[in-house]
N, C-alpha and C positions, 0 to 999 in steps of 0.2 A: 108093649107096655103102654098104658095109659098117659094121659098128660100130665103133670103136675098138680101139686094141688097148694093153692096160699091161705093158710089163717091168718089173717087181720084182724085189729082193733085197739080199742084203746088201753089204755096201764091198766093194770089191777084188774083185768076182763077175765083171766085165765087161759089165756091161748097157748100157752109151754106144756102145761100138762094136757090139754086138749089133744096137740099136736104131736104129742110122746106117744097119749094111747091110741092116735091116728095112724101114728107110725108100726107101731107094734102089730096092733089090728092086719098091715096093708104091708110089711116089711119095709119100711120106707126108711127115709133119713132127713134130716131135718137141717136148712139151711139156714139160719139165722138173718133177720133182716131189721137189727138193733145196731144204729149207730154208734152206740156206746161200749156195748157189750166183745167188741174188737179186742179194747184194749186189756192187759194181763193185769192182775193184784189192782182192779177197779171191778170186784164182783158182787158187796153187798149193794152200794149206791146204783150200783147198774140193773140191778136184780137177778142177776145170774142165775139164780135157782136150778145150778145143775144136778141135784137131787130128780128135780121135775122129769129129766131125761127118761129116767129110769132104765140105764142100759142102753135107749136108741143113739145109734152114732148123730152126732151133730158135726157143722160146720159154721166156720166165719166169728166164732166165738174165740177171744184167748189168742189172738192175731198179731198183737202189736202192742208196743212199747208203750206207756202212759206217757204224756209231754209231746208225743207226734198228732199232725191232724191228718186223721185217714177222711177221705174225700168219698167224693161220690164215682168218681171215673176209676178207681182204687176197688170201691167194691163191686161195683159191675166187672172189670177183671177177674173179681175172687168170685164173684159168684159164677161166672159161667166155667172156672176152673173148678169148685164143687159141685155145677151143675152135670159136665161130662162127668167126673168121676163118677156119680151117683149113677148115671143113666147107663154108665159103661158096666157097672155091675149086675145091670139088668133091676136095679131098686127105683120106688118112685121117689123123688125128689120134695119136699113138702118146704114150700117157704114159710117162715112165720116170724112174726116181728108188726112192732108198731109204726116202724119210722115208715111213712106213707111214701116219702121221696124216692127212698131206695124201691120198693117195693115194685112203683108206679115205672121207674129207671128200667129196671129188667123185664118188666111184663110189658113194656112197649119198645123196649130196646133204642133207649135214648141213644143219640150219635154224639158222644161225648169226647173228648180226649186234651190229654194232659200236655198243654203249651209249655216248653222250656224257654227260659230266657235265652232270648236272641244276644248278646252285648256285644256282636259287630254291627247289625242294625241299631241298637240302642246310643251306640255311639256315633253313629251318621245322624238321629235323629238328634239327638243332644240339642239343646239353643233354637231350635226351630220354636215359630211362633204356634200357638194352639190354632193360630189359623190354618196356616202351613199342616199341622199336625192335621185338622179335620179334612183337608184335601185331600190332604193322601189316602187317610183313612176311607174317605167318600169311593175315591178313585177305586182302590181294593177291594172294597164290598161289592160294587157294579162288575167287577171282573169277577169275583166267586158268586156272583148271585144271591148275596148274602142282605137282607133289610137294615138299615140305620133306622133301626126301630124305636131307638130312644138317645137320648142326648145323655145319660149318664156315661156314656161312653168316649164322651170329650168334654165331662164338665172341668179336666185339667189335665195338664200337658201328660203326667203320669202315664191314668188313665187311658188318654189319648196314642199313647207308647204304646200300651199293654194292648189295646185294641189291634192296632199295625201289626206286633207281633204275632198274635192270634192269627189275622187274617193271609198273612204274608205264610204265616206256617200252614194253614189249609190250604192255599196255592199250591203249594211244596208237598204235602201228602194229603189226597186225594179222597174224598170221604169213602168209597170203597173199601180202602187200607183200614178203616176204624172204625166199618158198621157190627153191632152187633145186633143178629135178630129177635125180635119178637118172641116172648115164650107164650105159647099156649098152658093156659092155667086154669083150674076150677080156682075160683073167691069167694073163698067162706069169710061174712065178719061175724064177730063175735058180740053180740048185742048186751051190752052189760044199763040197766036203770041206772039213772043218773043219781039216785039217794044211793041206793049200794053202791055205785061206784065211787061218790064221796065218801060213804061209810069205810069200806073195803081200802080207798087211798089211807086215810087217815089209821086205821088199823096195823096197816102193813106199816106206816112210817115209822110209828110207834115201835115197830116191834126190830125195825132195821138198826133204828138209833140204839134200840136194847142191845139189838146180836153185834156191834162194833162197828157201827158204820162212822161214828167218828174215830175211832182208832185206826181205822181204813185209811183215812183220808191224813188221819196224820202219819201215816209208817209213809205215803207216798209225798208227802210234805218234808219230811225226815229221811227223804230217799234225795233230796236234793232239785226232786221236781217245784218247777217255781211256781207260786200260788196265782198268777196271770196263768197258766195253762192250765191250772184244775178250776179255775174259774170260768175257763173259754167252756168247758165240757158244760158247763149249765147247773140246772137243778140240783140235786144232792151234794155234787162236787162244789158247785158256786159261794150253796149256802152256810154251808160245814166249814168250809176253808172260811171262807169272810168270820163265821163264829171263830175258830183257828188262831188267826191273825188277829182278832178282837176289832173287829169292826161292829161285831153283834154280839148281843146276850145270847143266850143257849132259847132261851123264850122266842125270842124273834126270830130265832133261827126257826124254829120249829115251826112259828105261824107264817113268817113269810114263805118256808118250803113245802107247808102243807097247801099255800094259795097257788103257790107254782107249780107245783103237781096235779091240782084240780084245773090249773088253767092250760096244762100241758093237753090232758087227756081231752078236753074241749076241743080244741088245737087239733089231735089227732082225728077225731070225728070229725070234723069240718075239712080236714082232706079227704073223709077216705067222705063222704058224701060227695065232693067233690069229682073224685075219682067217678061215680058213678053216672054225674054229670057228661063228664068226657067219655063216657063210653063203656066203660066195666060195669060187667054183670056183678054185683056182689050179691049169696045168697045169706044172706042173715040168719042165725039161728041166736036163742037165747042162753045165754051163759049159766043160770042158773039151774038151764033142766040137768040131770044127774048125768055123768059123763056118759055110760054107754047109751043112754038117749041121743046126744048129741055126735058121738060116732060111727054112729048107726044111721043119724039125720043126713051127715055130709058123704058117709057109703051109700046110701044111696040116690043121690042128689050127683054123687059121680059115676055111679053106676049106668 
């Protein structure tokens, strides 16, 4: 079975349906690599378009509870448990998604992992001075090998705790216990013009707040979820709830979400350029050529 294969790019590029009749094309199955798209009954703001599927199985979609924050060491778990499944069926695996973090997390197999609170250490530390605290901290880093690479890590005693903990629990399990590997990946982005890509944001926004994405926002408002956690989720949620709760007209809602959406998609281009900086081959193809052009492009570009 061949490697993997990831479509990237920014919002309103078209990469779901790209990735559908990639899948079909090739039998594949499709991993989701949208931080938002997790969560359940958060599908018009997130964009879910699972229409776009059209039959191809997907993962990592429809995950979890609205009001939780699912992380980054949370989806690296889920992904490499969608990843064997996929591969164990003999299917190729296709990532797709904008969130560049995640994406960049599994294709280089960051060594991440989830620190519990200590509170029999937190409790020895207690009353120690941030001196005291940056001591220890120093002392622990020079025994893991680890850089005090920045000072935000005892600009307070907190802080300063949370750091010890970290370091004291990588003492204690061994990075060996929590590496995961490297995946081998073809990177397709999807090159969308920046007028059509404004055009195309502004389009779809309109057409979201039509199909009920404020009735969305309020059945999970009226579900008892608190409007600080549909606010934490950002864009459509942030903006919608703040109109919700009357912090804003329905006008300003619109024009401040249309500006956060254009400045999202910016935002996402600037990592995955980045990305390419640090090492990734991305092969670019144009989003507006007709789709069996562009599935034909990346057929044979993994061929």
């Amino acid at each position: 079975m061949k490697q993997m294969i990831t479509i990237l790019g920014p919002t309103a590029s078209g990469k779901t349906p790209l990735a559908a009749a990639l899948a079909k094309e090739i039998g594949g199955e499709i991993i989701s690599a949208d931080s938002r798209q997790v969560y359940r009954r958060m599908d018009i703001g997130t964009g879910k378009d699972l229409a776009d599927y059209d039959g191809v199985p997907y993962h990592l979609i429809d995950i979890c509870e609205p009001g939780t924050k699912y992380n980054l060491f949370q989806y690296q778990q889920d992904f490499f448990d969608a990843y064997n499944n996929i591969i164990g069926k003999g299917k190729t695996p296709i990532l797709c998604g904008g969130t560049g973090l995640y994406i960049e997390a599994v294709l280089k197999g960051y060594k991440l992992s989830p620190v519990p609170q200590n509170q029999e250490l937190r409790d020895r530390l207690e009353g120690k001075s941030l001196t005291e605290l940056t001591q220890i901290l120093m002392a622990l880093k020079e025994k893991n090998g680890s850089n005090m690479h920045n000072t935000t890590d005892v600009d307070s005693c907190q802080r300063a705790i949370r750091a010890i903990e970290i370091e004291t629990y990588n003492i204690e399990h061994p990075m060996p216990l929590r590496e995961l590997p490297p995946i081998p990946s073809l990177i397709v982005g999807v090159n969308i013009d920046r007028e059509q890509r404004r055009e195309k944001i502004t389009r779809r926004l309109k057409a979201r707040l039509e199909g009920g994405m404020v009735d969305e926002v309020k059945a999970l408002l009226d579900e008892g979820i608190p409007a600080e956690d549909l606010i934490y989720y950002g864009l459509e949620y942030k903006f919608v709830t703040e109109y919700l709760i009357g912090k804003t007209t329905y006008e300003e809602m619109f024009q401040r979400l249309e500006i956060a959406i254009h400045q999202f998609a910016k935002r996402q281009m600037t990592w995955f350029r980045g990305m390419e900086r640090r090492g990734f081959k991305i092969h670019w193809i144009e989003a507006m050529q007709p789709m069996d052009e562009k599935v034909k492009e990346i057929l044979r570009i993994w061929q």
